[in-house]
Each structure stands twice: as C-alpha cells, then as structure tokens.
N, C-alpha and C positions, 0 to 999 in steps of 0.2 A: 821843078818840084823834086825834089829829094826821096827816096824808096819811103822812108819813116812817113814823109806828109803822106805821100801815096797810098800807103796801110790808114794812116789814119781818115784819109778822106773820104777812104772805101766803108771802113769801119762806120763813119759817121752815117754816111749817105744807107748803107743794109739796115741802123736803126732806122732810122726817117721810114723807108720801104714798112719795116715791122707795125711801126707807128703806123703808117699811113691805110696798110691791109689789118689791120685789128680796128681801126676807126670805120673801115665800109663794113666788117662782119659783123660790130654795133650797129651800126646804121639799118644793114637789113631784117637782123635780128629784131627791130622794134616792128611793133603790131603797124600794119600799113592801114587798117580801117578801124583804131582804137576810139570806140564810142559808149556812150553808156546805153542802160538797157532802154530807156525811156526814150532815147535817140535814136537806135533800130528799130522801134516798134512803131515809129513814126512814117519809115520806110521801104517797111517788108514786114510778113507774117510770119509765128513760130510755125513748125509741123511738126516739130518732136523737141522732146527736152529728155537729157539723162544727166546726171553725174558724171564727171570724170575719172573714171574707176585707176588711172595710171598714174596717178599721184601729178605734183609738178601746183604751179600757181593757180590753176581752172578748176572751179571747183563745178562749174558744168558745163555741158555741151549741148547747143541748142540749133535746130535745123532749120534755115531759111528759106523765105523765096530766093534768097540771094547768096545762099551759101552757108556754109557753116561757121558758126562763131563761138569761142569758150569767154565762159560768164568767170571775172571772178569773185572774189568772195565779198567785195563795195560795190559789185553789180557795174563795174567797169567789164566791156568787151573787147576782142581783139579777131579779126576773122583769119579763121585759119586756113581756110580751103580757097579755091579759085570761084568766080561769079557762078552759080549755076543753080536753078530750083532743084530742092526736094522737097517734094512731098507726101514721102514714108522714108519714117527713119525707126531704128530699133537697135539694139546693144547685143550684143554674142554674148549669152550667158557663162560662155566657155573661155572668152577670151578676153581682158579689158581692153584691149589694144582695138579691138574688131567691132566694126559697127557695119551696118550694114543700108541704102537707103537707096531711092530711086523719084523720079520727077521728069527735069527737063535739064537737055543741054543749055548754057548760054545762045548757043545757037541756035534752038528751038528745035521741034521734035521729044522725041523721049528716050532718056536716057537708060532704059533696061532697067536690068535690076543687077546695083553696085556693091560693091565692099569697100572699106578701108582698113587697113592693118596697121594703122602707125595714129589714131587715135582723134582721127577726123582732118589730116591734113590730104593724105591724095588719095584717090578715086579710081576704080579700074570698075569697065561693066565684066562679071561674071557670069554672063546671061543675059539673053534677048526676053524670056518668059515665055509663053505660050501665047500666038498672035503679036507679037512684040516688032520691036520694044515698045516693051512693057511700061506703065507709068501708076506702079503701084501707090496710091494713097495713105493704105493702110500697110504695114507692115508688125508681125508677130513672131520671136523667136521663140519654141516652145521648150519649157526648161526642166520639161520629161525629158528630152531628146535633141539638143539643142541643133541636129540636123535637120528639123524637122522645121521650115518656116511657113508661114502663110502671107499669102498678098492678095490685094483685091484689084482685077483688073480682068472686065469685061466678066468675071466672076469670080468664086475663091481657086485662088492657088494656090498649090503646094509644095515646095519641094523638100524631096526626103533626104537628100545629097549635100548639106550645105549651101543649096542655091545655084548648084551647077546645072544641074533639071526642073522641070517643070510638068505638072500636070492640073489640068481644072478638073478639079473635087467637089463641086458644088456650086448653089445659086447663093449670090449675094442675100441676106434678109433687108425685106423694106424697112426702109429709113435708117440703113445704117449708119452710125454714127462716129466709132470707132471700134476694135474688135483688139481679144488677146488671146494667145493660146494658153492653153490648160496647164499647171504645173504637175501636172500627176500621168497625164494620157495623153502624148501626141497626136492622139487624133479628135480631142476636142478645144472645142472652140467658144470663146462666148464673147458676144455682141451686147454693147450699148447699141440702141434704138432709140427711135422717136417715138415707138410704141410699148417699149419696154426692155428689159434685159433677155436676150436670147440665147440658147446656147446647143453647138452642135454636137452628137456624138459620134459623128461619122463624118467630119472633114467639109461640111457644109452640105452633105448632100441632104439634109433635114434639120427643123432648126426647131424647138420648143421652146414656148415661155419659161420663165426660170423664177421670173418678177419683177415685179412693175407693171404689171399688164397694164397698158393703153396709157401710160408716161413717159416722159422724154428722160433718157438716160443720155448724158452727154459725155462720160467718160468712164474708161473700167480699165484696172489696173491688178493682176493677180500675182502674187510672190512667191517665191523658189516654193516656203513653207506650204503653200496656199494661202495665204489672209489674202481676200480681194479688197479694194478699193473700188467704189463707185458713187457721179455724184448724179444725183437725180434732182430735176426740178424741184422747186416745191417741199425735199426731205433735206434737201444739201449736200453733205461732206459723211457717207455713212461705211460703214466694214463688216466685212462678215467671212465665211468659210466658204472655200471651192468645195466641200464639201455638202455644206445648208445654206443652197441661197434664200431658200426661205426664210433665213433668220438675217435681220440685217440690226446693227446696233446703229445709232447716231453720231457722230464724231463733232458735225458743227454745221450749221446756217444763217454764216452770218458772211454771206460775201456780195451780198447787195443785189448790183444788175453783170457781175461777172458771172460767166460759167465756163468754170475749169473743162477743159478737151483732152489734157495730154498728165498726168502722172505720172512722175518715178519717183524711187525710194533712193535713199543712200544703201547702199549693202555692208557699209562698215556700221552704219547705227540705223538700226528700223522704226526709230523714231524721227527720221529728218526725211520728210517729204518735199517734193516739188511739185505745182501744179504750174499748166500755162494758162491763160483765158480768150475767149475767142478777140479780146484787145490786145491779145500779144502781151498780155502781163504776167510775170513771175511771181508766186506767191509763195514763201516759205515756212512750214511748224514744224518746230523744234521738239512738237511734245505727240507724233502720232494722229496728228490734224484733226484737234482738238483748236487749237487758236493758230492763227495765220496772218502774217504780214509780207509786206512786201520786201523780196530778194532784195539784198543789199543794204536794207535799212538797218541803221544799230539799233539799239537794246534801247 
C-alpha cells in the first residue's frame, strides 16, 4: 500500500469513527422512558407540576413516584432524572434552573431534603432536615424571601438559609392537605385543609381559619403579586387576594369527580395555568381557569 492509499485509508476510517461517535451521542440523547401522559399516570403518581421556566422543548416539569419527567407541549413525556420517589417538589423563585424536592431513594429510606441546579436532571441532598432524612411531602418556597422554605416532616419546617439548615417552627394543622408560603411575609403560611383554609402568621407555631371553615380545600396556590388560587369542594376553581381571603371570586366547577392537588402558573402569561388531580391528570386554561381541558389536547 502506497503513503497516498495510506493517507487516504486513515482519512476514510477517522470519518467512519466521526460517523460512528455522533450516531451513540443521537442514540443517548433520545428520551429513554419517552411515554405519554396518560401512560405515566397508569404507573406512578404526580406530587408536583411547574413549568419549565428554562426555555428548550418542555413545556413542564412534573414530580413522580418514579422520578422526574418534562411534559411536552402534545403531552408527550421523556424522564429526565434517575428512578427515585419525590414527594415535595417546588421551583426557586430566584432561579429557573433550581428546583428543589425530597421523598425516597430508589433504594428506600428517605432522601432529605434536595436540590437540582440544571433543571430537573441531577439531584444532590443539601440537607438531612431536622430528625432526618427528611421526607418532606409538602414543600414551599416563599417569594418574600425566597431563602426562606417550608417542609412538612414530623411538623413544619423551616429553613431560612436556602435549605442548608433547619428548624421546626410549628405544629402541622389537621387535615392538611397541601400548604404555600405567603408572597408578601416569609413568615406566613397558608394551608388547604379538610376543614378549611388555614393560615400561619408565625411559621406554624399558630394557625387561624382564613375560610372555608369546616370544607375540604384541596389545593392552594399564591403568586409573586399575591392572586391565590384555591379549589374547594363543592365551590370549585375560585381566586382571591393574599390580602382578603374573605373575599373569594368563582373562576369554574366544572371538573366532575376530579380534584385538583397541585397548581402552577406560567410566569411568562398569568393566564396559562396547570393543575394535577389526585388521578394523575393534567389539566390546562388558557384564559385564567375559567375553562379547562386536558394537557396536550388541540384546540
């Protein structure tokens, strides 16, 4: 073989190599558990939904028994994160990239209390919590102070560091249901109940009716501005001010035998809501949840 074949046999064979390593970074690149929504919810439960504030193909991010998974916009999934339960998940007001969430190893036990910085693909604990690890349910970033978090495990807790510390601040209220912190005062708090809407002004260590007395509130959802969201048996889809919960307007009750658990908003348009339902369903209004259909469906 002649220098010239020699050159060119090298030449051929480092394309083939180029070929060959761009075909596996395809290969791994594609979603390894690409299912739709109606096909996760067959085998595993939501525990949080947000938006995918980072731009890219997801248009959301939803927290499993089995991991994390970005929804996108035809209600096609792809899971991003490794096997593992969460069972509080919540968004950094401060950061889109940063979520924060806790539950169960794959392995079993409990996972503390985690972060992700890279927008729901890896996982680091930042904390044991107080009696830990921790296996917070509920998680709340407060968007007074967005240092300021709350978890519920063996009572409320607190941490005023980012999540690096911890302290229990308070008794759980009965029947809690799910809980958000206050946009205005990092030191309160307000709880859905099975007996009604509660709300702390001291970190849990006391808890007042706010409304609803002796109704099941199954989900509550408060905005940078204040508007809250909350949906109450029997009233529905209603809004009002962190300011007058006394005053609640109507938005809609028309979603049958579902009840929404979990709430977010888009923060690019405050009219595009998400809800989850305790069947693992997506529901989405375009107009401020007034009318609602299901994630993914066309027009």
């Amino acid at each position: 073989m002649t220098n010239s074949e020699r050159r060119r046999t090298r030449q051929h064979m480092q394309v083939i190599l180029v070929l060959l390593v761009s075909s596996l970074v395809a290969i791994t690149m594609l979603p390894a558990h690409a299912e739709s929504l109606q096909e996760i919810a067959e085998h595993t439960h939501f525990h949080g939904v947000s938006f995918n504030r980072a731009g890219g193909d997801a248009e959301l991010l939803i927290a499993t028994h089995h991991g994390m998974f970005a929804v996108m916009k035809d209600g096609s999934t792809a899971q991003i994160s490794t096997t593992q339960d969460f069972m509080g998940f919540s968004a950094d007001p401060s950061d889109p990239m940063r979520y924060f969430g806790s539950g169960h190893p794959a392995g079993g036990g409990n996972s503390g209390f985690l972060e992700t910085r890279d927008g729901g693909a890896t996982w680091s604990r930042l904390s044991d919590g107080v009696n830990g690890p921790v296996d917070f349910h509920s998680l709340s970033v407060s968007a007074a102070n967005p240092k300021v978090i709350y978890g519920v495990f063996n009572g409320i807790q607190m941490s005023a560091d980012g999540g690096l510390s911890w302290q229990v601040t308070g008794g759980i209220p009965d029947g809690l249901v799910q809980f958000a912190a206050s946009s205005r005062d990092p030191l309160r708090i307000v709880a859905a109940t099975k007996t009604g809407l509660v709300v702390s002004d001291d970190s849990g260590k006391s808890w007042r009716n706010a409304a609803f007395d002796g109704e099941i509130v199954s989900a509550i959802r408060i905005e940078s501005d204040g508007i809250a969201y909350a949906f109450v048996l029997g009233h529905g889809f209603l809004t009002s001010n962190e300011s007058s919960f006394a005053e609640w307007v109507p938005l809609s009750n028309s979603f049958g035998q579902a009840i929404p658990l979990h709430i977010a908003s888009n923060s690019k348009d405050p009219n595009h809501l998400i809800i989850s339902t305790q069947t693992s369903e997506l529901l989405e209004s375009l107009d401020g949840g007034k009318n609602w259909k299901s994630f993914g469906q066309r027009q």
